[in-house]
DSSP file (Angstrom, degrees, kcal/mol; ACC not computed):
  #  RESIDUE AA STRUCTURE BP1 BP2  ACC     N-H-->O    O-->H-N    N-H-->O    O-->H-N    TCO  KAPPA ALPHA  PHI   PSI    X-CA   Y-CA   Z-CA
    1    1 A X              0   0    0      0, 0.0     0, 0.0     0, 0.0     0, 0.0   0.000 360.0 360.0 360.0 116.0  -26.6   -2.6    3.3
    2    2 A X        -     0   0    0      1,-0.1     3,-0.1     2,-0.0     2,-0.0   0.104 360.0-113.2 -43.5 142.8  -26.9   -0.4    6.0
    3    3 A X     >  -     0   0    0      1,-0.2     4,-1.2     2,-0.0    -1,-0.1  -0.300  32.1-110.7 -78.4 173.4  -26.6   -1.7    9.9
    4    4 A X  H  > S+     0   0    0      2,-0.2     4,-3.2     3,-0.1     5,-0.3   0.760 121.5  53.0 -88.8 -44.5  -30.1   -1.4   12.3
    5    5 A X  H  > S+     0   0    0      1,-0.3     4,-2.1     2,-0.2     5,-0.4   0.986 106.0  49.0 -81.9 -27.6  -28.0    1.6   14.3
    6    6 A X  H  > S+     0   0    0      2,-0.2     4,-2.9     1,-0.2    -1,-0.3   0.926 114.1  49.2 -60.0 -35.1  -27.3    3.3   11.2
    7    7 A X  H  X S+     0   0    0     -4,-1.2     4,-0.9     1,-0.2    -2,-0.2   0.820 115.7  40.5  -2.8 -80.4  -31.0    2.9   10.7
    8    8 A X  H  X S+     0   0    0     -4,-3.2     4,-1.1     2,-0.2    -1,-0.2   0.683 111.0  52.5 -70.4 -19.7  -31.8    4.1   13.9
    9    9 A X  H  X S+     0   0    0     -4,-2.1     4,-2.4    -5,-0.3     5,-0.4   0.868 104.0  63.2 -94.4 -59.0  -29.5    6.8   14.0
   10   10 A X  H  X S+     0   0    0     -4,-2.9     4,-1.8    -5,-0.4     3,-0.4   0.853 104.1  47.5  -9.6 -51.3  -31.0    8.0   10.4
   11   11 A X  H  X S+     0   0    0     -4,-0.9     4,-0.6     1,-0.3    -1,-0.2   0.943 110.5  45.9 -93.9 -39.8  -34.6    8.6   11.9
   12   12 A X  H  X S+     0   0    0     -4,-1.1     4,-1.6     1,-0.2    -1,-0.3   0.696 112.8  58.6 -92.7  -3.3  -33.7   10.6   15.0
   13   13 A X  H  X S+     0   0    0     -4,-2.4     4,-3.6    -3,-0.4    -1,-0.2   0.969 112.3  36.2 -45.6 -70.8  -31.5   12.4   12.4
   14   14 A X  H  < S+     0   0    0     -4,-1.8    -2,-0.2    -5,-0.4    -1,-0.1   0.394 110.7  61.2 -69.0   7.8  -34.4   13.2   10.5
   15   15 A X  H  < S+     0   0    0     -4,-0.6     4,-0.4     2,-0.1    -1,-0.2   0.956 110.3  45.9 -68.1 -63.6  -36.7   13.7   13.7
   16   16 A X  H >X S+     0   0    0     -4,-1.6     4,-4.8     1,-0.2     3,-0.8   0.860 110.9  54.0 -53.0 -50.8  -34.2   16.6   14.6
   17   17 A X  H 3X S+     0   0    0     -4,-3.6     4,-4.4     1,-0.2    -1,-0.2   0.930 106.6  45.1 -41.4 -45.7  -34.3   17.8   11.4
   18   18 A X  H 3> S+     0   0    0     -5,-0.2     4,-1.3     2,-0.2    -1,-0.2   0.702 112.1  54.8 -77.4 -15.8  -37.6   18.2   10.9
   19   19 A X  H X> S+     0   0    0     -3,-0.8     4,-1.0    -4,-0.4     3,-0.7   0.881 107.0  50.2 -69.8 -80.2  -37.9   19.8   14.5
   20   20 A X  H >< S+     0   0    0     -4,-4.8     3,-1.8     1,-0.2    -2,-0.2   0.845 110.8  57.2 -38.1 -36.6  -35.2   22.4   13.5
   21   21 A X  H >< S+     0   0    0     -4,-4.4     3,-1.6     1,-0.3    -1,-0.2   0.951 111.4  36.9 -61.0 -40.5  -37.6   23.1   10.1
   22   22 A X  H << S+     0   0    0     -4,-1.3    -1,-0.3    -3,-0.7    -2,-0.2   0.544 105.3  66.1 -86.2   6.8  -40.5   23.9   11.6
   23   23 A X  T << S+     0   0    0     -3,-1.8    -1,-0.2    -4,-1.0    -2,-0.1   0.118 116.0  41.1-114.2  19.5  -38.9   26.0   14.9
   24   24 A X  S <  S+     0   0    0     -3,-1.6    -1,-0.2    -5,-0.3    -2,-0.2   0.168  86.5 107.6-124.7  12.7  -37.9   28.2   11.9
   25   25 A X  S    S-     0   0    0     -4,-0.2     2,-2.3     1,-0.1     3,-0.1  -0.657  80.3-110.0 -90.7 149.8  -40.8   28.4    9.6
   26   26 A X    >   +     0   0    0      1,-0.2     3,-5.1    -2,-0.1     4,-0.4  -0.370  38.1 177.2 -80.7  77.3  -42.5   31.5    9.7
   27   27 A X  G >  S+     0   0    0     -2,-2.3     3,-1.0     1,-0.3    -1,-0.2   0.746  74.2  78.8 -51.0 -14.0  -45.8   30.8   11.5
   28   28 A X  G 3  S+     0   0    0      1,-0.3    -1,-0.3    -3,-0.1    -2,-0.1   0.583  92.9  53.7 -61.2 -28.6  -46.7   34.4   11.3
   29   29 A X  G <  S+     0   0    0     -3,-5.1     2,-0.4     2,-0.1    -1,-0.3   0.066  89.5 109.7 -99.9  24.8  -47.7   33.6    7.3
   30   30 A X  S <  S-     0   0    0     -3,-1.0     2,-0.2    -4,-0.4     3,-0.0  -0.754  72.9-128.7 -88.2 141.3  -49.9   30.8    8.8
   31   31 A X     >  -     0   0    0     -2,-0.4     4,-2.0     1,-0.0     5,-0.3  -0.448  29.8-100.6 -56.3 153.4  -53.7   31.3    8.5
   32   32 A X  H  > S+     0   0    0      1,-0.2     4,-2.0    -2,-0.2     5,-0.1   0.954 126.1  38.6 -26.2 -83.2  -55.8   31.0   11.6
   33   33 A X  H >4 S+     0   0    0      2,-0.2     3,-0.9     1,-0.1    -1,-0.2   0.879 109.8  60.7  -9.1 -85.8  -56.8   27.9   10.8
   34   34 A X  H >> S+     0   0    0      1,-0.2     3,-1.1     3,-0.1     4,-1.0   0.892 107.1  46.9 -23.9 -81.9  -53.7   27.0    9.5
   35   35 A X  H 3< S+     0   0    0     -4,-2.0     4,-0.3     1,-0.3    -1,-0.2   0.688 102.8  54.5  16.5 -89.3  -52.2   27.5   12.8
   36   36 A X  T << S+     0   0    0     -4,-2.0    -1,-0.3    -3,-0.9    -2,-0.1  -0.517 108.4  57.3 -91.6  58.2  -54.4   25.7   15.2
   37   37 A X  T <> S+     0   0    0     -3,-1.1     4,-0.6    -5,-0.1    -2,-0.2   0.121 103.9  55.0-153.3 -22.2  -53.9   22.4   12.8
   38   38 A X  T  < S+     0   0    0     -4,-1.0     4,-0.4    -5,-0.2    -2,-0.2   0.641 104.4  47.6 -89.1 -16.5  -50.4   22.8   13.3
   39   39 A X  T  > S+     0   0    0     -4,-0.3     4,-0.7     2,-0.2     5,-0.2   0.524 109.5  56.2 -82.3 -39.2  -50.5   22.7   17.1
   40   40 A X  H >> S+     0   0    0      1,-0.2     4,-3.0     2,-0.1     3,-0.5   0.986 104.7  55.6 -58.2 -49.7  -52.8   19.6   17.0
   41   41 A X  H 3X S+     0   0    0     -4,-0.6     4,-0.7     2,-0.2    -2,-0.2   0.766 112.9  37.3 -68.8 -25.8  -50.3   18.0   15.0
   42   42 A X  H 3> S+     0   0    0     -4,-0.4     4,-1.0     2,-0.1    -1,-0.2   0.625 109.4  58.6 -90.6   6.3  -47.7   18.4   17.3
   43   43 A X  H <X S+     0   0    0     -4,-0.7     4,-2.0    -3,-0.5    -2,-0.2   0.881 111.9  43.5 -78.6 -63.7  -49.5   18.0   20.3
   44   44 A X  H  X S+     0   0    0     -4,-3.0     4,-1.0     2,-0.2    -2,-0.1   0.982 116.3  50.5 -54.3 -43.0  -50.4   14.5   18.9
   45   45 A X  H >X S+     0   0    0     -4,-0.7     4,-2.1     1,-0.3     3,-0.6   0.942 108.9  55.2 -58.5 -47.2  -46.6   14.0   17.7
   46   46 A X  H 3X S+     0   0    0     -4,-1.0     4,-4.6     1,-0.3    -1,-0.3   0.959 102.2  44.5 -52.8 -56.2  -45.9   14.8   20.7
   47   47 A X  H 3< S+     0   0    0     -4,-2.0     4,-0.3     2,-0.2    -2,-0.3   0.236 113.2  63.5 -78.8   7.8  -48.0   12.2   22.8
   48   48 A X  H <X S+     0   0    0     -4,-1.0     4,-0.8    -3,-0.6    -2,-0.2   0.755  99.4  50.2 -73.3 -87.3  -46.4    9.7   19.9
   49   49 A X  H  X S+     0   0    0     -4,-2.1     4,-2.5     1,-0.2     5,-0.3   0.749 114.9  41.1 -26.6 -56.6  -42.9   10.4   21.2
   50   50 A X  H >X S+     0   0    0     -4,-4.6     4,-2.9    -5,-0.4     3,-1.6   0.952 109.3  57.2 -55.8 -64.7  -43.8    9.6   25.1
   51   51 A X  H 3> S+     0   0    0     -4,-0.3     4,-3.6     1,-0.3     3,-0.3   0.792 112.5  41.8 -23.5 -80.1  -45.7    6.9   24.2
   52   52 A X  H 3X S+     0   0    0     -4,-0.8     4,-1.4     2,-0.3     5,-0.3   0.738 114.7  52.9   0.9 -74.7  -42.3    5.6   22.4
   53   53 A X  H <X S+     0   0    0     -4,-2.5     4,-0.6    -3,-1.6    -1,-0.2   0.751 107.1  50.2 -73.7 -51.5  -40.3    6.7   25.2
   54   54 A X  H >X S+     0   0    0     -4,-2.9     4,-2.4    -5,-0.3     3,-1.2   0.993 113.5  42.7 -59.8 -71.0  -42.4    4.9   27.4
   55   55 A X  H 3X S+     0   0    0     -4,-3.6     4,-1.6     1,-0.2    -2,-0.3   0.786 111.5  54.2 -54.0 -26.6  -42.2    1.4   25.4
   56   56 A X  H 3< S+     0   0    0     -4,-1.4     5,-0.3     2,-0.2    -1,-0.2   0.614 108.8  52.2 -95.9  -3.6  -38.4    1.6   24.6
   57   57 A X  H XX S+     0   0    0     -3,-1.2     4,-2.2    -4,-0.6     3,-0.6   0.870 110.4  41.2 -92.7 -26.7  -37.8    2.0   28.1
   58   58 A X  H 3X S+     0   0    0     -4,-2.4     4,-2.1     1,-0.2    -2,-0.2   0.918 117.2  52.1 -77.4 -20.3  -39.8   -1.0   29.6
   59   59 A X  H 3< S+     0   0    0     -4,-1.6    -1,-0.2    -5,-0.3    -2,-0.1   0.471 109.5  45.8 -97.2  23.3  -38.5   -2.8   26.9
   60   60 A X  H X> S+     0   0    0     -3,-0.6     4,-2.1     3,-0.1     3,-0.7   0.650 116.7  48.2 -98.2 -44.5  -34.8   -1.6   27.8
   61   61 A X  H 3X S+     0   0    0     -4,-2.2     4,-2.5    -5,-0.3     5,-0.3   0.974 113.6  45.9 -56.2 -41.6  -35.5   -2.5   31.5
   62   62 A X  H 3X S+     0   0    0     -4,-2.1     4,-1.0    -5,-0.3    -1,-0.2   0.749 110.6  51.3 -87.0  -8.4  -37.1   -6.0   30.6
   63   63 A X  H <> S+     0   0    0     -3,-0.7     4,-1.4    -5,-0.2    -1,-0.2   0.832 116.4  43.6 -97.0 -38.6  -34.1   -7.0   28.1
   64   64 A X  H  < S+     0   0    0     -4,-2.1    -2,-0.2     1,-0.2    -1,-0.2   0.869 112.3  51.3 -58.1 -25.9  -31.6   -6.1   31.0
   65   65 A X  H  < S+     0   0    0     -4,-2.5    -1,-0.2    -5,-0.2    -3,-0.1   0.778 114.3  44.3 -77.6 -33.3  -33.8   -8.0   33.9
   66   66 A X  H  <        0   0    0     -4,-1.0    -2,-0.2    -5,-0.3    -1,-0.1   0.573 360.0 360.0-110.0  13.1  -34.0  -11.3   31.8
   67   67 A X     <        0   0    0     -4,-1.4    -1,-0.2     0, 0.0    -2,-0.2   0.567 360.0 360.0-102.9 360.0  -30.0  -11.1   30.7
């Protein structure tokens, strides 16, 4: 059984990964469409990730203030 940091280190593995795939994919064989559907979706992904960022930091600040 795998540990919670192996866990965690897993996903931002596969975060990265999945970054690197798509900042090689050839968008240039994208349709129009296509395209502007793919820029919403990391535009949302994006406003995931702060969001995230945001909650694991008050909740880094608040487990250090109440130990």
């Amino acid at each position: 059984m795998r540990s919670d940091r192996e866990a965690l280190i897993e996903a931002l593995d596969a975060i990265e990964a999945g970054c690197k795939a798509v900042g090689v994919f050839p968008v240039e064989t994208l349709s129009r469409t296509d395209g502007q559907a793919l820029l919403a979706r990391l535009d949302k992904l994006d406003q995931k990730l702060v969001a995230l960022q945001r909650s694991l930091r008050g909740r880094l600040l608040m487990t250090r203030m109440s130990a």
